[in-house]
C-alpha positions in Angstrom: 0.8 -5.8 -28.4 4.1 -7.2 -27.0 4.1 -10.5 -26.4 3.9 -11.7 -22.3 7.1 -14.0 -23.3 9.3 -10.9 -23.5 8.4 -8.6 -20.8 10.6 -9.5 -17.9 11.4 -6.6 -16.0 9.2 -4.8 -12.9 10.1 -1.0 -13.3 10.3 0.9 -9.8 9.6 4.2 -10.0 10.4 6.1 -7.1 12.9 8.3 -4.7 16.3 7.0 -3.8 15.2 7.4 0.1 12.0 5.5 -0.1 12.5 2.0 2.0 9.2 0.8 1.3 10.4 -0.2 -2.1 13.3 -2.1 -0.6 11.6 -5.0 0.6 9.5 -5.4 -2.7 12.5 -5.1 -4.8 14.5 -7.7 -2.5 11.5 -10.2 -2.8 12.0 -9.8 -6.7 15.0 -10.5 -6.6 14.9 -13.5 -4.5 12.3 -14.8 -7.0 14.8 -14.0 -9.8 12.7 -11.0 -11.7 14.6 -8.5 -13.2 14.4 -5.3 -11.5 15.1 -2.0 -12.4 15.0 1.0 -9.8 14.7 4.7 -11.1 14.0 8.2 -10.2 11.7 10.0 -13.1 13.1 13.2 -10.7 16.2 12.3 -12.4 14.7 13.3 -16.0 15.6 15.3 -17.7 19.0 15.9 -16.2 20.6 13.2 -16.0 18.1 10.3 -17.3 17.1 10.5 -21.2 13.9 8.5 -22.9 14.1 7.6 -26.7 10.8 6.0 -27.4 9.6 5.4 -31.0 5.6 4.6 -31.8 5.9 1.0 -33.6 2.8 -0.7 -34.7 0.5 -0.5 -31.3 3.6 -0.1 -28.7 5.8 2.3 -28.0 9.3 1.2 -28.2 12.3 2.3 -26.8 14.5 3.1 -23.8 14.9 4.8 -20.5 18.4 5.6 -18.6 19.4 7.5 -16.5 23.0 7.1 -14.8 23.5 4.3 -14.3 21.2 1.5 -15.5 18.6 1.8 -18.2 15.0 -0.5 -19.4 14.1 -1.1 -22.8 10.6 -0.3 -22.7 9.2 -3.1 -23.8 10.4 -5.5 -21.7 8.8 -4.0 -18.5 5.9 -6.4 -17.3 4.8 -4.5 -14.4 5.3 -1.1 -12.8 5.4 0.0 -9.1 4.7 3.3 -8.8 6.2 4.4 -5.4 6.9 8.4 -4.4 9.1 9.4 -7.7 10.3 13.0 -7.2 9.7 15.9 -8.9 11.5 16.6 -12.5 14.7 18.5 -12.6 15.2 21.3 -14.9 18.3 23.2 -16.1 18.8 26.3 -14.0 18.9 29.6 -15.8 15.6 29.2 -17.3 12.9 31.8 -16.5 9.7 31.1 -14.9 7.3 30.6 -18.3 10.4 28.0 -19.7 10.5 26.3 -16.4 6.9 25.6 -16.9 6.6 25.0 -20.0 9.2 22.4 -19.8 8.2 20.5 -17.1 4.8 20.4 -19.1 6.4 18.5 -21.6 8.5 16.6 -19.8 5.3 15.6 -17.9 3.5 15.1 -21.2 6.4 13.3 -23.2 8.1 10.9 -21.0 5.2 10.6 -18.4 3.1 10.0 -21.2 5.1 7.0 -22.9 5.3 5.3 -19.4 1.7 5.9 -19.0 1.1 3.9 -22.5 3.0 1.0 -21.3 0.2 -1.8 -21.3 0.9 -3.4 -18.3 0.5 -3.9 -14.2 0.9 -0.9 -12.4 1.1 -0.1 -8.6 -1.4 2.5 -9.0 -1.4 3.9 -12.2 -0.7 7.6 -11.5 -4.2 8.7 -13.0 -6.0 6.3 -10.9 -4.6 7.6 -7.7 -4.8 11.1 -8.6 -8.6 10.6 -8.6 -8.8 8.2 -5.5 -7.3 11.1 -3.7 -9.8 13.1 -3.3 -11.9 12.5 0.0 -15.6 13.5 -1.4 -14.9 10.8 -4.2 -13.4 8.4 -1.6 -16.7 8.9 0.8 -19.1 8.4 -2.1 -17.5 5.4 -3.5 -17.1 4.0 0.3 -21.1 4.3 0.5 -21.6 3.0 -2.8 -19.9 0.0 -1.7 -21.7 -1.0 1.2 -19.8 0.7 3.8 -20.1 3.2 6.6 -18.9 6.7 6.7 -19.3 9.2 9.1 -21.8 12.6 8.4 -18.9 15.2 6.7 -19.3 18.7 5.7 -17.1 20.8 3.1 -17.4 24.3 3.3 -15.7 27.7 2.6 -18.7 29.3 4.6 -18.0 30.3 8.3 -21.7 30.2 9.3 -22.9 26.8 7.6 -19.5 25.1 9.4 -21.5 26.6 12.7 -25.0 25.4 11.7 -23.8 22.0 11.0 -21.2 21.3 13.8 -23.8 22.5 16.9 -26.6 20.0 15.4 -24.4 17.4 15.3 -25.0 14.4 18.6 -21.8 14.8 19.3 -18.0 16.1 19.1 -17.2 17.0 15.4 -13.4 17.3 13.7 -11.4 18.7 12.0 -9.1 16.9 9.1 -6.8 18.0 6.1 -8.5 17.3 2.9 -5.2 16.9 0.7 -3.0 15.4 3.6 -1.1 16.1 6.5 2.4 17.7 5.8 3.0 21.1 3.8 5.7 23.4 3.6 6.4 26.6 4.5 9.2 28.7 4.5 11.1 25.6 4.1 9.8 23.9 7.3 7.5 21.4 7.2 4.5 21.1 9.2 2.0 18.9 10.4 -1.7 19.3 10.4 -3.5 16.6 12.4 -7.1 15.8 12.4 -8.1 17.5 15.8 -10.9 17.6 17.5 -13.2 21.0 17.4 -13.4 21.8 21.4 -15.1 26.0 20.6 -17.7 25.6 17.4 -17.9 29.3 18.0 -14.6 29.9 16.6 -15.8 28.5 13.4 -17.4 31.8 12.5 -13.9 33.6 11.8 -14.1 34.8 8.6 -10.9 33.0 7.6 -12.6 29.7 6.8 -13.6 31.2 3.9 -10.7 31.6 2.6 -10.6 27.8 1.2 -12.4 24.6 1.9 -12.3 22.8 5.4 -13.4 19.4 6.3 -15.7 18.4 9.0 -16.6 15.1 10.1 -19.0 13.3 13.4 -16.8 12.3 15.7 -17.0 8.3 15.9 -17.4 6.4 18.7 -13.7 4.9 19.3 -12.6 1.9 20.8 -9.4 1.8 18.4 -8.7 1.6 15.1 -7.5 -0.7 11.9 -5.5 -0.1 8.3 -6.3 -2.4 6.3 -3.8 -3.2 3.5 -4.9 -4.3 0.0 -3.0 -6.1 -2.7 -4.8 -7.2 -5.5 -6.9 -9.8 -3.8 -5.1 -10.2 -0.3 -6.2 -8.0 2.4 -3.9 -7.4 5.4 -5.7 -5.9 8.7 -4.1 -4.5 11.7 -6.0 -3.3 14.7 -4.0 0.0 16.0 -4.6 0.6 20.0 -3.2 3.7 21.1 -2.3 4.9 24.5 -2.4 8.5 24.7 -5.0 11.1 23.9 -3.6 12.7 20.9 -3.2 9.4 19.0 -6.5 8.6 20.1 -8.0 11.3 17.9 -5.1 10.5 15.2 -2.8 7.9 15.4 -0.1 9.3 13.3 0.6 11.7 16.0 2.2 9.4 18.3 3.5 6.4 17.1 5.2 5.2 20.2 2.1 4.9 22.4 0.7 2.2 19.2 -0.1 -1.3 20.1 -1.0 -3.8 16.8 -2.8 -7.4 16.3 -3.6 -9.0 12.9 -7.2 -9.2 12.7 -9.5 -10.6 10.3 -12.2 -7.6 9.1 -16.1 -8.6 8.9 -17.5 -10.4 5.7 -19.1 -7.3 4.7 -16.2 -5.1 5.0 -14.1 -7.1 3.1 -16.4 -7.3 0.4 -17.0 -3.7 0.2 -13.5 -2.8 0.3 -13.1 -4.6 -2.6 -15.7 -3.5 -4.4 -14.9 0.4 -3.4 -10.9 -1.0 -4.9 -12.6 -2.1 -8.5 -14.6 1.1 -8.5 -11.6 3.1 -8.5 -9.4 0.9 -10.6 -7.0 0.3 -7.9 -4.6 -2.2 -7.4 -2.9 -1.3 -4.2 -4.4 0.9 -1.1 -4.6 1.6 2.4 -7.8 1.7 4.5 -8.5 3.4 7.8 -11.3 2.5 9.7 -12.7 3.8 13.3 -13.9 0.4 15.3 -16.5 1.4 17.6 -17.6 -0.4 21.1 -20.0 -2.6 19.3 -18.0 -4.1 16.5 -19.2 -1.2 13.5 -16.1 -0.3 11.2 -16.2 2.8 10.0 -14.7 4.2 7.0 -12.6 7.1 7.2 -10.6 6.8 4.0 -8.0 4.7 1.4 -4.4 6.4 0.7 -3.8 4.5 -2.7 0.0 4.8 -1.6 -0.4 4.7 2.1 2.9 3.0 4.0 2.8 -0.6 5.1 6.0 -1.3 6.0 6.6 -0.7 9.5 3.1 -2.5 10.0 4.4 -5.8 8.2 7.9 -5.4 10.5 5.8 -4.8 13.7 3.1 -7.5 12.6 5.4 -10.6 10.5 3.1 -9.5 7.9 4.2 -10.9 4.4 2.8 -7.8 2.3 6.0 -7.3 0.3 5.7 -10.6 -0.8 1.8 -9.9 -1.9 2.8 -6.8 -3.4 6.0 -8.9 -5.1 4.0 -11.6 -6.2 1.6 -9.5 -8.1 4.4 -7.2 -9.9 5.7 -10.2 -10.9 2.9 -12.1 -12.1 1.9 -8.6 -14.3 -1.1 -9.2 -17.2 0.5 -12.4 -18.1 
């Protein structure tokens, strides 16, 4: 194991147009940790890895154009929104996959051995991705979800949403934006207004999510870092953003506020449960004070709520990279 002495570095792994790094890297470097910035997108065209199993470590180097980590220097890793691998055009469609298999095995898997801090470990998030493993944990934890159904099959979406006390909705289960023909849309949770129009046979076609609507007064992210929690109360102002804030960020007002005990304690023990570092938490707050849970993106975006709000999250989120296992 390498000793804590020698790893200095904080390795950000992530896009060249993702801001939300910015701020963390800029507190680094105003705490004078070494920083190093790259794009595993960049791999294997123009970034190489020459890593070399010593003793219990894996030693070695990463560079791509312009700069370049010995591996075991790094202390801590943020793990950001890194793009996709680049392969060498010409290749047909089996070598295209079977290289970016092995470039996902070989150098993924030597930055994965690194035995440090990450900002999620990619595994970790993978799994705390999935919303019927977010739900379950959440209730394991101590804290309220709303009744949710998963189904493929027209007539059970039916059964469930016209017992239900009142509206039900609709939301993506693997997030809001996808592709198509080269545009990108949005699919926003929405609000069920015909439950007969769930029996069109294309629901079977994969799984939908359903969920009780909540009783609203507004809503809150909470941020977590490590053992800081940073809430926000989000107030909207026009009916859309009522049902899903993301879908009209201009009608948003925000206040810091502090979540209930019990919230608090269960967000942290949904966070060790999953083995995460870093997430954030949505929550419906209803007219009498109850937080619900709706879910935790374990690389949600904070930034424009610590601009808005004079929140020092960056810092947190700085403090922690720097501070690493040692």
């Amino acid at each position: 194991m390498t000793d804590c002495a020698t790893r200095k570095a904080v390795l950000v792994l992530t896009n060249t147009e993702d801001g939300t790094a910015d701020p963390v890297i800029h507190r680094l470097q105003e705490r004078d940790v070494p920083v190093v910035r790259m794009d595993p997108g960049d791999f294997p065209a123009t970034m190489t890895i020459e890593a070399s199993l010593d003793g219990e470590a894996w030693k070695g180097s990463v560079h791509d154009a312009f700069r370049g980590v010995d591996l075991a220097s790094v202390r801590s890793v943020y793990y950001r929104r890194p793009s996709q691998f680049t392969l060498t055009d010409g290749m047909s469609g089996p070598e295209q996959r079977w290289a970016y298999r092995e470039a996902r095995m070989g150098f993924g898997g030597v930055l994965l051995a690194l035995d440090c801090l990450w900002i999620n470990r990619p595994e970790r998030m993978g799994a705390a991705e999935y919303k019927p493993v977010q739900l379950t944990t959440a209730l394991r934890s101590g804290l309220t979800v709303p009744r949710t159904l998963i189904t493929n099959v027209p007539e059970n979406a039916t059964d469930w949403a016209t017992v239900q006390p009142g509206p039900v909705i609709y939301k993506p289960l693997g997030g809001a934006f996808h592709v198509e023909e080269g545009k990108t849309h949005i699919v926003y949770a929405n609000q069920v207004k015909d439950l007969e129009a769930l029996r069109d046979p294309s629901l079977s076609l994969t799984a939908h999510c359903f969920q009780q609507w909540v009783d609203k007064d507004h809503e809150a992210r909470v941020v977590i870092v490590g053992d800081d929690l940073f809430a926000v109360a989000i107030r909207t102002a026009s009916e859309s953003a009522h049902i899903d804030w993301r879908s009209d960020y201009a009608s948003h007002e925000y206040e810091v506020v502090e979540p209930p005990a019990e919230v608090s304690e269960g967000l942290r023990r949904y966070m060790n449960a999953l083995g995460l570092t870093y997430g954030a938490a949505d929550f419906v707050i209803s007219p009498d004070g109850t937080w619900t849970f709706l879910e935790v993106n374990p690389n949600g975006e904070w930034g424009w709520l610590a601009d808005d709000c004079d929140l020092p999250i960056g810092e947190s989120i700085a403090a922690l990279l720097e501070k690493g296992h040692c």
